[in-house]
C-alpha positions as CSV (number, residue, x, y, z in Angstrom):
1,X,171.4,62.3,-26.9
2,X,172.6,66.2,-27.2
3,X,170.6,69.2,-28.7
4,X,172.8,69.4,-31.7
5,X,172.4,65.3,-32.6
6,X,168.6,66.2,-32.2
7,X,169.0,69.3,-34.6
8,X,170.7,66.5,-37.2
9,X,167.9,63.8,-36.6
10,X,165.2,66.7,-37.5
11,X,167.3,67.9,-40.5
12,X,167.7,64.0,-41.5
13,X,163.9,63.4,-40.7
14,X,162.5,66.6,-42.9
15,X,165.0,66.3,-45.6
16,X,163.6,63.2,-47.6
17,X,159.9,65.1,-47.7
18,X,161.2,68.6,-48.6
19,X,162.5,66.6,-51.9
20,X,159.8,65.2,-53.2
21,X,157.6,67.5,-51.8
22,X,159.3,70.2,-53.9
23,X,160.3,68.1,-57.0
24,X,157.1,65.8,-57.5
25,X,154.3,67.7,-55.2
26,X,151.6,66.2,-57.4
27,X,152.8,63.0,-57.3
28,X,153.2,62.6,-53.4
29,X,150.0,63.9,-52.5
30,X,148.5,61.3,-53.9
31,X,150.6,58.8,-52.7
32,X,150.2,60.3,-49.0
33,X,146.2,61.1,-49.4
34,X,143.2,59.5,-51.5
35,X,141.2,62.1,-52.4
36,X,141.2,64.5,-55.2
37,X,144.3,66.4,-56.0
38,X,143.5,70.0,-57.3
39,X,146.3,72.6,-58.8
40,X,145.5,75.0,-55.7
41,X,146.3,72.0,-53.4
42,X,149.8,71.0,-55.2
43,X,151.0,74.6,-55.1
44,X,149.9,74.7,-51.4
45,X,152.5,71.5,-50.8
46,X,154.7,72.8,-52.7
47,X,154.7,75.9,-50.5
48,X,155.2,73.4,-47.7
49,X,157.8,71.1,-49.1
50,X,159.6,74.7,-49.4
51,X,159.0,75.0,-45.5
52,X,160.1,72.0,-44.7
53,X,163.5,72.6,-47.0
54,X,163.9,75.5,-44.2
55,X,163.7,73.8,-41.3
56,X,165.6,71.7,-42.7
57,X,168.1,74.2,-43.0
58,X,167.5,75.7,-39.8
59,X,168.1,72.6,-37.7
60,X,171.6,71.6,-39.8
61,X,172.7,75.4,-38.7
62,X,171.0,75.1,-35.5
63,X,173.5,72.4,-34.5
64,X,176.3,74.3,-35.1
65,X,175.6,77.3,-32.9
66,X,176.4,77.8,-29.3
67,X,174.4,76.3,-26.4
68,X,172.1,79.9,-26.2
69,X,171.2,80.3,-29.4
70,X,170.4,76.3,-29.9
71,X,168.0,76.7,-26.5
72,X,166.4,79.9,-28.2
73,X,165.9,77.5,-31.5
74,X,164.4,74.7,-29.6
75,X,162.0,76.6,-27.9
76,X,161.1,78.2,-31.1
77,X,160.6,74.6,-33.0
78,X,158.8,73.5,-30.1
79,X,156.2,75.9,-30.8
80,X,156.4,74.8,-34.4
81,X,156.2,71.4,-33.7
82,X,153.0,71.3,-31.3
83,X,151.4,74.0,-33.7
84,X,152.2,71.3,-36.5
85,X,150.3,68.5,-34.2
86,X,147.2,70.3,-33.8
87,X,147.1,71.1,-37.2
88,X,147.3,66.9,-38.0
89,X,144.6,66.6,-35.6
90,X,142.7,69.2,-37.7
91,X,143.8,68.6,-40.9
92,X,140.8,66.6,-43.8
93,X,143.4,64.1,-45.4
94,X,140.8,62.0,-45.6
95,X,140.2,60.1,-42.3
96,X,141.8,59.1,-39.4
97,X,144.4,56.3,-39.9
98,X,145.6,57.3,-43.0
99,X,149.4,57.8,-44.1
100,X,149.5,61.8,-44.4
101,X,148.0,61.8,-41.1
102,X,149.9,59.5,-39.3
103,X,153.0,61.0,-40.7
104,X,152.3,64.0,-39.6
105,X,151.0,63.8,-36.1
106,X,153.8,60.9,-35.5
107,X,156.5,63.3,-36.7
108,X,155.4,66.6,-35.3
109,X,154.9,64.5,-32.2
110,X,157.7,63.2,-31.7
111,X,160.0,66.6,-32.7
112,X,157.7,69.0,-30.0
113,X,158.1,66.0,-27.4
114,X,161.9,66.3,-27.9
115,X,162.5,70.5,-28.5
116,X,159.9,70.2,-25.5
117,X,162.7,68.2,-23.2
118,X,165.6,70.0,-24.9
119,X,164.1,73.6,-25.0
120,X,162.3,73.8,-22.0
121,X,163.1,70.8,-19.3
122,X,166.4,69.9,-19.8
123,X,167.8,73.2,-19.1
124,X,166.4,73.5,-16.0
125,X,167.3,70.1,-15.1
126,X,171.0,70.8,-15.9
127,X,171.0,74.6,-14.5
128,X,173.7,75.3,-11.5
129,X,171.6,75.9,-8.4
130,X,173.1,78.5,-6.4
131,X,175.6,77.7,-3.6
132,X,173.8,77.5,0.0
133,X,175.1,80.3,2.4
């Protein structure tokens, strides 16, 4: 696995909930929560199905640029990602254990575990190490 397939996964990952999240906001919060959908809290996913559309976006281009700028990027969704985690931890979809939640702690999970070992770790496994004298 490379940095730019990683970028692709995240773009291919983000891509089906920007959609609907954009097109049918109302009707995929209430497929992804149980409790009362208000007009404040369909704008709100709207807002970030819009978000989501841009990191979409951002990781497609992402895996086009050269090795730098893809490190800078990964350490910059990293933040992102574990950001979007404790947010999931935090966040009243209703309880623990249901859909929205799992979703969102799974895929923010997963994505900071992986800009976390591209970003950060990788790099420094990878680095030359200067010539003994």
């Amino acid at each position: 696995m490379t940095l730019p397939s990683w970028f692709r996964i995240h773009a291919a990952v983000t891509l089906p909930f920007a959609v609907p999240m954009l097109l049918a906001p109302q009707w995929t919060l209430e497929l992804l929560s149980s409790k009362t959908v208000t007009e404040l809290s369909v704008d709100l996913f709207r807002l970030l199905g819009a978000a989501y559309a841009l990191i979409t976006m951002l990781t497609w281009v992402a895996s086009r640029l050269d090795r730098p700028a893809q490190l800078a990027v990964a350490k910059v969704l990293c933040v992102y990602e574990s950001i979007g985690v404790l947010v999931g931890l935090t966040i009243n979809i209703v309880a623990a254990g249901t859909l929205g939640r799992v979703i969102t702690i799974g895929f923010f999970s997963i994505f900071a575990l992986g800009y976390l070992w591209f970003g950060f770790l990788e790099p420094r496994r990878t680095e030359p190490r200067p010539a003994a004298a």
